[in-house]
C-alpha positions in Angstrom: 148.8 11.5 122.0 145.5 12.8 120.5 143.8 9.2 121.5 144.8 10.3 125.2 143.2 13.0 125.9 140.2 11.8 124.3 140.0 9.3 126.9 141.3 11.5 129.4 138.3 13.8 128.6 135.9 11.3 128.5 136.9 9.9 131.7 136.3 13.4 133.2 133.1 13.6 131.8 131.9 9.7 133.3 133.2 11.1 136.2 131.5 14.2 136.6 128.2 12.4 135.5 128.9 10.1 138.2 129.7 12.5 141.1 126.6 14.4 139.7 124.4 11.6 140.5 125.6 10.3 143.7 124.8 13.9 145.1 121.6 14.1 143.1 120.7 11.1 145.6 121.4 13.0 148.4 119.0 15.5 148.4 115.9 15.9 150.5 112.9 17.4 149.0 110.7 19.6 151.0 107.3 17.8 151.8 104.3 19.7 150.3 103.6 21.7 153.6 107.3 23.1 153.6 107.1 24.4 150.0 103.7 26.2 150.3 104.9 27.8 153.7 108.3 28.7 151.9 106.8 29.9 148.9 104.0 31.9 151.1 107.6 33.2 152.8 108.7 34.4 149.4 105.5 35.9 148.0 105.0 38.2 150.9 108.6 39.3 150.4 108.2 40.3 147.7 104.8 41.8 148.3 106.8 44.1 151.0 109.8 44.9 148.8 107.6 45.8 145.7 105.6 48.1 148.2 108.8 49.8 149.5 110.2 50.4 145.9 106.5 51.9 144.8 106.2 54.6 147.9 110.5 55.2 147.5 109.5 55.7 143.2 106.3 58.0 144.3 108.5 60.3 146.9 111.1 61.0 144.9 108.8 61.9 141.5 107.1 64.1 144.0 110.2 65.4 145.4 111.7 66.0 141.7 108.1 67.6 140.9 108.4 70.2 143.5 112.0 71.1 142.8 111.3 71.4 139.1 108.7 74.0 140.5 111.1 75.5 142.5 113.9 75.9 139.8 111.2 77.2 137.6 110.4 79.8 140.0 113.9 80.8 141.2 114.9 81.0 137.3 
């Protein structure tokens, strides 16, 4: 019984290993002009996002600033 599922295992694996490669063939690689323009894509995304997050982290320090001022004040 043991002996059976060894080979049933084993199977599965040459299988898988298989099925991996066949699709491995199938993929298309970008040419060299794709991947800069999609890494350039990327890059400035990022550029933006970090930009947005700084100016949202500097507001609402500023904001916290000024109501710490206020509570200060009030109490």
């Amino acid at each position: 019984m043991a002996d059976k599922k060894k080979a049933g295992f084993f199977q599965k694996i040459g299988k898988f290993f298989k099925d991996y490669r066949s699709e491995f063939k199938k993929l298309i690689w970008p040419t060299p002009k794709q991947l800069w323009k999609n890494s350039a894509v990327v890059l400035s995304g990022i550029i933006v996002f970090a930009a947005f997050l700084a100016a949202f982290d500097w507001g609402f320090s500023k904001l916290f600033v000024e109501l710490g001022n206020w509570f200060s004040i009030i109490f």
